[in-house]
DRENMARRO-643708 format. One record per residue (C-alpha): residue number from 1; x, y, z. Coordinates in Angstrom, 1 decimal, padded with zeros to 4 digits. Layout:
residues N
<NUM; <X; Y; Z>>;
...
***
This chain:
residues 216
<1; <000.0; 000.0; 000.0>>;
<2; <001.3; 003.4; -000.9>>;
<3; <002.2; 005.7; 002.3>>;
<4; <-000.2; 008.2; 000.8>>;
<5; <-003.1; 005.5; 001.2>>;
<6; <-002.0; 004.3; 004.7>>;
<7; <-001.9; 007.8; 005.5>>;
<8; <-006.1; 008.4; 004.4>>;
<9; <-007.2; 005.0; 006.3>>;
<10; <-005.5; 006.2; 009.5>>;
<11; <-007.8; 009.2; 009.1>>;
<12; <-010.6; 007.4; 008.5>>;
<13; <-010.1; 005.0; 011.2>>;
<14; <-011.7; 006.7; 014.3>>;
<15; <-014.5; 007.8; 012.4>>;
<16; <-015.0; 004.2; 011.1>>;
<17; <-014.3; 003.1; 014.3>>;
<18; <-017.3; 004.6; 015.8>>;
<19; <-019.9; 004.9; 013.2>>;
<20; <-021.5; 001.3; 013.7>>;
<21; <-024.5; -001.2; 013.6>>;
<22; <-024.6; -003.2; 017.5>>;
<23; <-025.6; -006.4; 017.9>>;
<24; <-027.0; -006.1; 021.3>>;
<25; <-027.5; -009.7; 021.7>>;
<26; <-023.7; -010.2; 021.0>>;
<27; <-022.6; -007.4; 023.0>>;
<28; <-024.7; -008.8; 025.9>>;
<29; <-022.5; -011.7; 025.4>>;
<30; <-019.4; -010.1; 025.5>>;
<31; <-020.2; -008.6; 028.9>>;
<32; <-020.0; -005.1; 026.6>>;
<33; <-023.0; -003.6; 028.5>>;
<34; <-022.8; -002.0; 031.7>>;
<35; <-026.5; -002.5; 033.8>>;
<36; <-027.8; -000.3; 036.4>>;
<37; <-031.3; -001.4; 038.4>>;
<38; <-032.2; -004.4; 036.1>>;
<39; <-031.1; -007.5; 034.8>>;
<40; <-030.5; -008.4; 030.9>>;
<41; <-033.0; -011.8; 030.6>>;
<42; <-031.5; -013.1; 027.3>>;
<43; <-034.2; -016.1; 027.7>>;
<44; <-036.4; -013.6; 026.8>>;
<45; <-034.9; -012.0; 024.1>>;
<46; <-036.8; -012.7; 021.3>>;
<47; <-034.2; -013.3; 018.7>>;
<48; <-030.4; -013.4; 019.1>>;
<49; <-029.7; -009.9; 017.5>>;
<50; <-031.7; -008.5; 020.9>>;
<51; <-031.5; -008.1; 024.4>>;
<52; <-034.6; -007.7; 027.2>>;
<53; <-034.3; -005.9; 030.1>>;
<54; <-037.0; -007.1; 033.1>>;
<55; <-039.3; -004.5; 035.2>>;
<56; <-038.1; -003.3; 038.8>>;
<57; <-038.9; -000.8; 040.7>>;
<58; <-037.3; 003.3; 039.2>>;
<59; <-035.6; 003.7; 036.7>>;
<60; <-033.2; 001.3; 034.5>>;
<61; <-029.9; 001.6; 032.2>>;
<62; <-027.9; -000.5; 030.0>>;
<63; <-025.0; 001.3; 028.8>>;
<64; <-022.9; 000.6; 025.9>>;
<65; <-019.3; -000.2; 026.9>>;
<66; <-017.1; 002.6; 025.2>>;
<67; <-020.0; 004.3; 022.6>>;
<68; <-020.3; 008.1; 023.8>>;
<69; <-021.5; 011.1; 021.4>>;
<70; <-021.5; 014.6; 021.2>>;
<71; <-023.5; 015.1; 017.5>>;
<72; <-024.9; 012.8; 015.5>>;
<73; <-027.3; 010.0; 014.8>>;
<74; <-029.2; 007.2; 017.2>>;
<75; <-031.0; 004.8; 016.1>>;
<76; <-033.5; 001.9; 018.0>>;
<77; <-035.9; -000.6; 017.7>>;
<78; <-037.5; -001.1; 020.7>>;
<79; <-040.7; -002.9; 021.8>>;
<80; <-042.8; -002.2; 025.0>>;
<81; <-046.1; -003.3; 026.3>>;
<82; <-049.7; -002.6; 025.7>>;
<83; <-050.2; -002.0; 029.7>>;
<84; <-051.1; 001.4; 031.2>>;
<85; <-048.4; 002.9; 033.3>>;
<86; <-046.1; 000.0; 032.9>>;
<87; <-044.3; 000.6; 030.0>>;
<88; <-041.8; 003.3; 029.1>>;
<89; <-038.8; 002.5; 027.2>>;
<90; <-036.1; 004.5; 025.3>>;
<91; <-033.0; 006.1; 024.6>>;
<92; <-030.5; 007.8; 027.2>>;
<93; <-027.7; 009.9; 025.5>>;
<94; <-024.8; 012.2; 026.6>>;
<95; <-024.9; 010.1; 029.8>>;
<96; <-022.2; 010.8; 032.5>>;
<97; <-023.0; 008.6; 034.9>>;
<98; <-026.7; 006.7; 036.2>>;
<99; <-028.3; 009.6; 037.3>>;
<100; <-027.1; 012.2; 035.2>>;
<101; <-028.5; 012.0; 031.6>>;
<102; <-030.8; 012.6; 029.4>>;
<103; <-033.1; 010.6; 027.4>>;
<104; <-036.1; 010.2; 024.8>>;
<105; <-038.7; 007.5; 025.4>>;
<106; <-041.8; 005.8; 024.4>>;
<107; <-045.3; 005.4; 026.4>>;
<108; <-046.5; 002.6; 024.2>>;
<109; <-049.8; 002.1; 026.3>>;
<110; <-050.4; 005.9; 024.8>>;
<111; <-050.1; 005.4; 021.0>>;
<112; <-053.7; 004.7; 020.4>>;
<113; <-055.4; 005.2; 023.7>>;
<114; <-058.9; 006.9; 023.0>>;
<115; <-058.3; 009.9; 025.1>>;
<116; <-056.0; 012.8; 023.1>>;
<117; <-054.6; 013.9; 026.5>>;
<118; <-053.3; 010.4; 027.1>>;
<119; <-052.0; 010.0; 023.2>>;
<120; <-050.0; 013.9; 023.7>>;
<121; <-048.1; 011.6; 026.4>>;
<122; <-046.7; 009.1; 023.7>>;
<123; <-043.1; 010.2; 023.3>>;
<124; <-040.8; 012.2; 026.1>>;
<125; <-037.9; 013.8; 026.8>>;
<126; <-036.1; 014.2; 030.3>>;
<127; <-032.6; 015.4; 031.2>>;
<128; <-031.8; 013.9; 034.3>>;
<129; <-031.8; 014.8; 037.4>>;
<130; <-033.2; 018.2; 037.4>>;
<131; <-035.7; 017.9; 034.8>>;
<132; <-038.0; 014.2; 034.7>>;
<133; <-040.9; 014.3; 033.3>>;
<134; <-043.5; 015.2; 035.7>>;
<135; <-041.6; 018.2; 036.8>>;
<136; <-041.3; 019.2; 032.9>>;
<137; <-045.6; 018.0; 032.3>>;
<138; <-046.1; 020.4; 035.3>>;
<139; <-044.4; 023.1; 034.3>>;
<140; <-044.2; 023.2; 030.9>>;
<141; <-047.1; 021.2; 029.6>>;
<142; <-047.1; 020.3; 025.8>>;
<143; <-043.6; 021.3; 025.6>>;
<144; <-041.7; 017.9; 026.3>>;
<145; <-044.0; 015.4; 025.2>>;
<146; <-045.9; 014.7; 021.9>>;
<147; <-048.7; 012.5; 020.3>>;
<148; <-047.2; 010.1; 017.7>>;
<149; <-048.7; 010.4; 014.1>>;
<150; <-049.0; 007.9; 012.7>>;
<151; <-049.8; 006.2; 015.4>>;
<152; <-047.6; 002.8; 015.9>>;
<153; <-049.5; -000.1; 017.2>>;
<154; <-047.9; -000.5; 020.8>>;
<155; <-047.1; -004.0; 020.8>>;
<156; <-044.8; -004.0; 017.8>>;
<157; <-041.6; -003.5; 017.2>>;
<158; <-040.9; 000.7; 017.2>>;
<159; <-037.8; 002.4; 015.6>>;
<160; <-036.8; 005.6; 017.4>>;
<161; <-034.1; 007.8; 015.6>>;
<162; <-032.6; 010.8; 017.9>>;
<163; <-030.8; 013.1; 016.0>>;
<164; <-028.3; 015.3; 018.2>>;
<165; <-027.4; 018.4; 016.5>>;
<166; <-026.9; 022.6; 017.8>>;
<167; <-028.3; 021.7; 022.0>>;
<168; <-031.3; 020.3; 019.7>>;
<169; <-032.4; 016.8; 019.7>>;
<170; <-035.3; 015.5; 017.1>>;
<171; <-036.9; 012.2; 017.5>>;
<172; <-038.3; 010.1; 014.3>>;
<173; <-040.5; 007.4; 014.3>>;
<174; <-040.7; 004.5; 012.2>>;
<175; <-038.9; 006.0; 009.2>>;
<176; <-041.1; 009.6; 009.1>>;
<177; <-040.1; 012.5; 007.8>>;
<178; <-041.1; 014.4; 010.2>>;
<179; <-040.2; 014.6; 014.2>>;
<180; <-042.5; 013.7; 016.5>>;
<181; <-040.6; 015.9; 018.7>>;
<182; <-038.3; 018.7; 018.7>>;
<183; <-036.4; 020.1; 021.6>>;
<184; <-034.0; 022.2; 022.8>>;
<185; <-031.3; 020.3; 025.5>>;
<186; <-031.7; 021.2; 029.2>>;
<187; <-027.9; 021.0; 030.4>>;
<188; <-025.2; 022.0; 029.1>>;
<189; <-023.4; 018.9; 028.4>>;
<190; <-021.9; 017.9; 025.1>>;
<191; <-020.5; 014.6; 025.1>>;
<192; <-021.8; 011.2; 027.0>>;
<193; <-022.4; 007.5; 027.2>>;
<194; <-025.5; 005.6; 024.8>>;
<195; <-027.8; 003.3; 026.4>>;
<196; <-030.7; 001.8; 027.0>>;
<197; <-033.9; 003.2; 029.0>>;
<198; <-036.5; 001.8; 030.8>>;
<199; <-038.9; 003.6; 033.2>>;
<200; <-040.0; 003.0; 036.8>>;
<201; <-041.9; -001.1; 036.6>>;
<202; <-041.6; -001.3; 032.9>>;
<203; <-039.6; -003.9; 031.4>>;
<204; <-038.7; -003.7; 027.3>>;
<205; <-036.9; -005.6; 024.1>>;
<206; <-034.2; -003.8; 022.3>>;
<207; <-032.5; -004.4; 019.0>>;
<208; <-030.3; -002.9; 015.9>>;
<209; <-028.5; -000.3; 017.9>>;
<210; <-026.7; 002.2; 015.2>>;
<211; <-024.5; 005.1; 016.3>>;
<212; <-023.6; 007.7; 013.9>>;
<213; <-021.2; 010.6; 015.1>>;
<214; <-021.4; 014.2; 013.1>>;
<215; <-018.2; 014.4; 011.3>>;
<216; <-016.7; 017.8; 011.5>>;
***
C-alpha cells in the first residue's frame, strides 16, 4: 500500500471506528454492556440480534461499553407493552453517569389510547436529574411530550431515531419525515455514554442499535 493510502485509512479509522450497527445480543454476550437497576434476561430476548431488560422498581440503564456522542445519529428498535403505566422505554444519551442523563422514550400504552390527552403523552424527553418528566408536564405542559402520528401499534416493534445536533435533539419514528418531537437540551453537556432506558416497573426488548457521530 502506498504511504499516501495508509496515510487516508489512519484518518478514517476513528470515524469508522465509531460509526457502527450493534448487535446487542452479541454485546450482551461479551459482557460489553454496563447495567444499572435491572437484569439483561437473554431467555427472553426474542431473537439473538436483541437483548430484554426485566421490570423493577425506578428507573433502569444499559450502557454501551465505550460508545459516547456529542453530535450525531441514534437509532433503535424497541418494543414495550400494551399496559397502562407499565411501559416506558427508550433512549438515554450524553450520559455521564446513572443519574445524570438525558433521554427520549416511548409510552406505548399511549399510542392509540382513545383519550387525546393520554396520546399527547406518547413520546418524552427528560434530562436527568433536574428535569423528569413530571416536573417538565407540570411546568411546561405540551412542551416535552408529543402525540405520535401515525400512530404505531404498541405491541410491535418501534424504531426511534434521535438526532443530536446545535443543543437540539429531534426524535423520528418508524422512518417519518417528520419529528415527533423537537427540543432544545436542558444542560449543558456535550459529550456522553449511549444506552438503553427503561422507566419506573416497565420492562422492554431492544434491538439494531446504530451510532452515527457528526463528522466535522
Amino acid at each position: 500500500m502506498k504511504p499516501t493510502s495508509i496515510l487516508f485509512a489512519a484518518l478514517l479509522m476513528p470515524t469508522l471506528a465509531f460509526a457502527a450497527d450493534h448487535n446487542l445480543g452479541e454485546l450482551a454476550k461479551a459482557n460489553r454492556i454496563e447495567v444499572f437497576n435491572r437484569k439483561l434476561d437473554q431467555t427472553k430476548a426474542d431473537s439473538p440480534q436483541a437483548v430484554f431488560l426485566n421490570a423493577a422498581p425506578n428507573d433502569g440503564l444499559a450502557w454501551i461499553t465505550g460508545v459516547e456522542l456529542s453530535e450525531g445519529t441514534i437509532e433503535l428498535e424497541i418494543k414495550g407493552k400494551n399496559e397502562q403505566g407499565r411501559s416506558f422505554v427508550g433512549i438515554a444519551f450524553h450520559g455521564q453517569d446513572n443519574r445524570v442523563f438525558d433521554a427520549v422514550y416511548l409510552r406505548p400504552f399511549n399510542f392509540q389510547a382513545a383519550e387525546q390527552e393520554r396520546r399527547s403523552h406518547a413520546i418524552q424527553y427528560i434530562s436527568m436529574p433536574e428535569h423528569d418528566w413530571n416536573e417538565l408536564r407540570k411546568g411546561h405542559p405540551g412542551k416535552y411530550e408529543f402525540a405520535i402520528t401515525p400512530a404505531p401499534d404498541p405491541d410491535s416493534w418501534v424504531k426511534l431515531k434521535l438526532v443530536v445536533k446545535s443543543k437540539k435533539v429531534a426524535a423520528f419514528v418508524n422512518g417519518a419525515d417528520a419529528p415527533a418531537l423537537t427540543v432544545e437540551l436542558l444542560n449543558d453537556r456535550l459529550k456522553g455514554k449511549v444506552g438503553l432506558w427503561v422507566g419506573n416497573g416497565s420492562d422492554g426488548w431492544f434491538r439494531n442499535l446504530k451510532v452515527i457521530p457528526e463528522t466535522k
